[in-house]
C-alpha positions as protocol buffer text, in pm:
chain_id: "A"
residue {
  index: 1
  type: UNK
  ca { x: 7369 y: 258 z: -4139 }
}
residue {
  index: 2
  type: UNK
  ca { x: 7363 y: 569 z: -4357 }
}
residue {
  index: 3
  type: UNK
  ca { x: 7085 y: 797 z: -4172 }
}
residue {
  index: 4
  type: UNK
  ca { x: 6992 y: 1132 z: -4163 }
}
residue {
  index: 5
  type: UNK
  ca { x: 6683 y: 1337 z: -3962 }
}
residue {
  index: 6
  type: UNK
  ca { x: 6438 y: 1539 z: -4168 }
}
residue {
  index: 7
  type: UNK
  ca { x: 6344 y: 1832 z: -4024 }
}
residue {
  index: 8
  type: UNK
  ca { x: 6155 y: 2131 z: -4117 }
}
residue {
  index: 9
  type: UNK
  ca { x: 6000 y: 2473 z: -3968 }
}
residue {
  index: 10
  type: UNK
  ca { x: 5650 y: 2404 z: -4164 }
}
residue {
  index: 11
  type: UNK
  ca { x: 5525 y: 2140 z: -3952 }
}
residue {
  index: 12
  type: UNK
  ca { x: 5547 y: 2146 z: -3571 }
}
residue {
  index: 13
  type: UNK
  ca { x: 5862 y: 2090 z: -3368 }
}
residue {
  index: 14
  type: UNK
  ca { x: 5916 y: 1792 z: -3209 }
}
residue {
  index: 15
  type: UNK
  ca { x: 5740 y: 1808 z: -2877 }
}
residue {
  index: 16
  type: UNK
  ca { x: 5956 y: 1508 z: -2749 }
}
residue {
  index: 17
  type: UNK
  ca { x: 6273 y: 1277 z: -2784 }
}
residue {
  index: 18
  type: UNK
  ca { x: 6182 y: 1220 z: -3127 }
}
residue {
  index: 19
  type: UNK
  ca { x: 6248 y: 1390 z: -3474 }
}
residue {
  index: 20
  type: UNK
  ca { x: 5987 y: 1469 z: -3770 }
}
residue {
  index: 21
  type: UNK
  ca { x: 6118 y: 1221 z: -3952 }
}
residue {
  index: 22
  type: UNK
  ca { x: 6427 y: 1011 z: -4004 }
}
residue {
  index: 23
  type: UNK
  ca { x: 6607 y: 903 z: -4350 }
}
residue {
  index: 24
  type: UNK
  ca { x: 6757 y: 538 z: -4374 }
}
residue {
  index: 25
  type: UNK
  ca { x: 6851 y: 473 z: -4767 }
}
residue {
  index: 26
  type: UNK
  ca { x: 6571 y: 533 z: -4985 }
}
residue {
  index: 27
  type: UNK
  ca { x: 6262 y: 483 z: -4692 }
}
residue {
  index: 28
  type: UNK
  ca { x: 6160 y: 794 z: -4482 }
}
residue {
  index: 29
  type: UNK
  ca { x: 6034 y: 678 z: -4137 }
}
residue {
  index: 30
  type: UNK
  ca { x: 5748 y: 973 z: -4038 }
}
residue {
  index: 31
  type: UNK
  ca { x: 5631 y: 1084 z: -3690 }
}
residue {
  index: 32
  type: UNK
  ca { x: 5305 y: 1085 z: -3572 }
}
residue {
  index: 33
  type: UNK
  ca { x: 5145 y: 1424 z: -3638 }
}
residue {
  index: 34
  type: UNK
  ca { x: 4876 y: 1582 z: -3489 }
}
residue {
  index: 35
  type: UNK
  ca { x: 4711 y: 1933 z: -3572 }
}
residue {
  index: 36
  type: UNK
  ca { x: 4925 y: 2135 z: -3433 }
}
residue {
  index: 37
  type: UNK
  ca { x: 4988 y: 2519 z: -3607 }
}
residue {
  index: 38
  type: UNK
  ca { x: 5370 y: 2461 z: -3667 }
}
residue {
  index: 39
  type: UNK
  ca { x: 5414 y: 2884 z: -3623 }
}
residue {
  index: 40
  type: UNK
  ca { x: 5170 y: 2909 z: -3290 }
}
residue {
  index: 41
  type: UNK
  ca { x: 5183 y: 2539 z: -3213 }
}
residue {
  index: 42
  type: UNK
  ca { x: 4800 y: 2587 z: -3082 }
}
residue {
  index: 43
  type: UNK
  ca { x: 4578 y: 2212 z: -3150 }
}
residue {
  index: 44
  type: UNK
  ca { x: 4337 y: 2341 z: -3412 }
}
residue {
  index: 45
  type: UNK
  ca { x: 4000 y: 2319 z: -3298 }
}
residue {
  index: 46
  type: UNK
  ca { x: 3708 y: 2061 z: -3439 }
}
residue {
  index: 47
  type: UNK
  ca { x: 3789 y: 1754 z: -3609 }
}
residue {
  index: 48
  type: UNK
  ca { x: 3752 y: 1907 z: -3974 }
}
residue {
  index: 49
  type: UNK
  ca { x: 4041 y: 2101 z: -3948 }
}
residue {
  index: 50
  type: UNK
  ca { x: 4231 y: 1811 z: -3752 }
}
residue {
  index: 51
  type: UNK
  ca { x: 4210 y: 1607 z: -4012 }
}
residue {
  index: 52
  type: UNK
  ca { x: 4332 y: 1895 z: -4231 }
}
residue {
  index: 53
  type: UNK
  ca { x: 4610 y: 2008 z: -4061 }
}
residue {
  index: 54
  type: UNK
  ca { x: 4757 y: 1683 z: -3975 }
}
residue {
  index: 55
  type: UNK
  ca { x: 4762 y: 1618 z: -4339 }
}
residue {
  index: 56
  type: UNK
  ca { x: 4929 y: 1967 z: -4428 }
}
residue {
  index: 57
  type: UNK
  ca { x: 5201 y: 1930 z: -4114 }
}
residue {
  index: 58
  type: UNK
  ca { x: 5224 y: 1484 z: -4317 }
}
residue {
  index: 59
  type: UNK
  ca { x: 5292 y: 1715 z: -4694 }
}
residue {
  index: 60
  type: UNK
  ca { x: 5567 y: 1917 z: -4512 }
}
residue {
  index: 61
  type: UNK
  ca { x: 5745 y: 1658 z: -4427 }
}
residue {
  index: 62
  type: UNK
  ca { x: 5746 y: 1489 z: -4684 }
}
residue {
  index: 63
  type: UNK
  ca { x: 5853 y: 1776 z: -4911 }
}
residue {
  index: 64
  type: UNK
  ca { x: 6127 y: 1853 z: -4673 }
}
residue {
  index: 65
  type: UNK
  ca { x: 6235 y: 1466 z: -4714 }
}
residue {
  index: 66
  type: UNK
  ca { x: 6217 y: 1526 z: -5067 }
}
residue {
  index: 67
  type: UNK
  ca { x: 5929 y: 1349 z: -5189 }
}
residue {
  index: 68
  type: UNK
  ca { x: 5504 y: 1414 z: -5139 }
}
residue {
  index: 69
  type: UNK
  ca { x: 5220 y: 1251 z: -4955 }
}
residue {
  index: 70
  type: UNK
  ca { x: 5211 y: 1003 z: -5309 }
}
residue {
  index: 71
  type: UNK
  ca { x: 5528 y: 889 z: -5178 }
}
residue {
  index: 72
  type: UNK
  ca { x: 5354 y: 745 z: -4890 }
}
residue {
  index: 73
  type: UNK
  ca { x: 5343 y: 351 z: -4904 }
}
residue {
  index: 74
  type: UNK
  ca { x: 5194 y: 342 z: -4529 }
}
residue {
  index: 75
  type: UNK
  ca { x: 5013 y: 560 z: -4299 }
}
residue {
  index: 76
  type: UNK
  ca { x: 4881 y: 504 z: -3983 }
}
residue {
  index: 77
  type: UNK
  ca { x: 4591 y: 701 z: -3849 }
}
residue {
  index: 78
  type: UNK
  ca { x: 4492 y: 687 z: -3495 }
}
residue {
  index: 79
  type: UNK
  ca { x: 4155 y: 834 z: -3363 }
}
residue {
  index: 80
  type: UNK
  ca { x: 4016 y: 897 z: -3030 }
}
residue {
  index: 81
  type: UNK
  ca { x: 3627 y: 813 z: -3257 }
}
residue {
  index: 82
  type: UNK
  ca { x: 3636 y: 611 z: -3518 }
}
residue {
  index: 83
  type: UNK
  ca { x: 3301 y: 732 z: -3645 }
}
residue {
  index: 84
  type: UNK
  ca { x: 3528 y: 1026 z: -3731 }
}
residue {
  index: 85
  type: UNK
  ca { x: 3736 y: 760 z: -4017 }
}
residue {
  index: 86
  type: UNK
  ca { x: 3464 y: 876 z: -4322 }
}
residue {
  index: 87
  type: UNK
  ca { x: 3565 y: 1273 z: -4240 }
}
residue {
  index: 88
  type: UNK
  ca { x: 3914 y: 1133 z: -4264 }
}
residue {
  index: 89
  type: UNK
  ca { x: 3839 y: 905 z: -4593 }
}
residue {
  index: 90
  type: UNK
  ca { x: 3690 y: 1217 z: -4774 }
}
residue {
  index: 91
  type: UNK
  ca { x: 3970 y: 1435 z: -4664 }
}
residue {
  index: 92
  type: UNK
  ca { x: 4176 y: 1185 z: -4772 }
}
residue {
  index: 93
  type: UNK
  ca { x: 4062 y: 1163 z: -5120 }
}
residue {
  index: 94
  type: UNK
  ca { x: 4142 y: 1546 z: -5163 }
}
residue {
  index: 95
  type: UNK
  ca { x: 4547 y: 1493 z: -5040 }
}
residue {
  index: 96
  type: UNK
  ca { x: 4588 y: 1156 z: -5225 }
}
residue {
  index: 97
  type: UNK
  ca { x: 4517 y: 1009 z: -5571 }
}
residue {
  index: 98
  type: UNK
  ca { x: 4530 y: 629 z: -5669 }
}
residue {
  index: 99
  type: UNK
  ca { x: 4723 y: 378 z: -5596 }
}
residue {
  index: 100
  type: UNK
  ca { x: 4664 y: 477 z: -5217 }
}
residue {
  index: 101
  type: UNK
  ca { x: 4928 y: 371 z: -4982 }
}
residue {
  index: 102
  type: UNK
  ca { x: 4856 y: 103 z: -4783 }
}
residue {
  index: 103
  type: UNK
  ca { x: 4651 y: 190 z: -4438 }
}
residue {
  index: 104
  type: UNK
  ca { x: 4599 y: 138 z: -4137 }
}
residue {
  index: 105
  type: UNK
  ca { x: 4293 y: 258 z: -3841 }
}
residue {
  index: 106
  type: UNK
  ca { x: 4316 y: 235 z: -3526 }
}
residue {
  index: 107
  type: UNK
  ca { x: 4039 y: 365 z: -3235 }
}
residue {
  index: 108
  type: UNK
  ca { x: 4256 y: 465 z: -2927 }
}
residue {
  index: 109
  type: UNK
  ca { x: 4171 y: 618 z: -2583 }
}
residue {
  index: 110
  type: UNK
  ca { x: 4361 y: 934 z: -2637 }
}
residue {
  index: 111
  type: UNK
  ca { x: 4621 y: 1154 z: -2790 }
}
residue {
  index: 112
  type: UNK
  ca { x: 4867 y: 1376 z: -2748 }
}
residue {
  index: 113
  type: UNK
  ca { x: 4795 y: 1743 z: -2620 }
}
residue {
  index: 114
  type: UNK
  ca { x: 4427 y: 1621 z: -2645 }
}
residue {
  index: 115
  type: UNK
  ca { x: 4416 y: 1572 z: -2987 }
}
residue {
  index: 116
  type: UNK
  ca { x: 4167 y: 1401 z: -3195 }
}
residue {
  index: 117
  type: UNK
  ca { x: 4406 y: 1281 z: -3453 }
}
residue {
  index: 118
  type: UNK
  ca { x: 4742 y: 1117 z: -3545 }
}
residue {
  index: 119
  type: UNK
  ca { x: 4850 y: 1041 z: -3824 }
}
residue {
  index: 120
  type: UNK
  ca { x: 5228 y: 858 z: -3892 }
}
residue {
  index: 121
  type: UNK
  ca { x: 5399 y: 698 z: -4243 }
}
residue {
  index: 122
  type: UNK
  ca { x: 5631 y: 552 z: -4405 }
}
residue {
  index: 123
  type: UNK
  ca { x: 5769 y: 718 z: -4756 }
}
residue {
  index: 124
  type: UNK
  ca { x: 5964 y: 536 z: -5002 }
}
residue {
  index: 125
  type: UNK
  ca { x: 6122 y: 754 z: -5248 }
}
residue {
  index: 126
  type: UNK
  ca { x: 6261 y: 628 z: -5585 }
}
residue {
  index: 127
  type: UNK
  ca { x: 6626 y: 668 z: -5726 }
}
């Protein structure tokens, strides 16, 4: 299996046994991401800028993969309130343009480091 690990020093280090992303042929398997500064690593506070920063910490990993957040075919997001998912929708609309990747929302008890979001893909990048 030809595989390689995408990593990069503008979205957070792994916090785990995991990497930011892995590489197998053309598809780009992304981590779960939550709003953590990648420099301070300090959860941003508020869902607002949550929702924001998980998407900037998504975009640098997909640039460092060599693709964009329109390479996206899937993302998962995971909230600990799902009356939070129009913030996210809106946000959404400012990081993405049509066709949208496909999507998934899920409600769950609770996150990482306390967290109010998460947010993981998968990128499929052409050629």
């Amino acid at each position: 299996m030809n595989r390689a690990i995408i990593s990069t020093d503008k979205a957070p280090a792994a916090i785990g046994t995991y990497s930011q992303a892995v590489k197998v042929g053309n598809t780009i398997y992304l981590s779960g991401q939550i709003a953590l500064d990648p420099v301070t690593m300090v959860l941003c506070e508020g869902i607002e800028a949550q929702v924001v920063q998980v998407f900037e910490n998504l975009k640098a990993v997909c640039e460092a993969a060599g693709g964009g957040l329109q390479d996206i075919a899937k993302l998962n997001i995971f909230l600990t309130d799902l009356s939070h998912f129009a913030l996210v929708n809106e946000t959404m609309a400012k990081y993405f343009q049509p066709p949208f990747p496909a999507r998934a929302a899920v409600g769950v008890a609770s996150l990482p480091r306390g967290a109010l979001v998460e947010m993981d893909g998968v990128m499929a990048l052409t050629g």
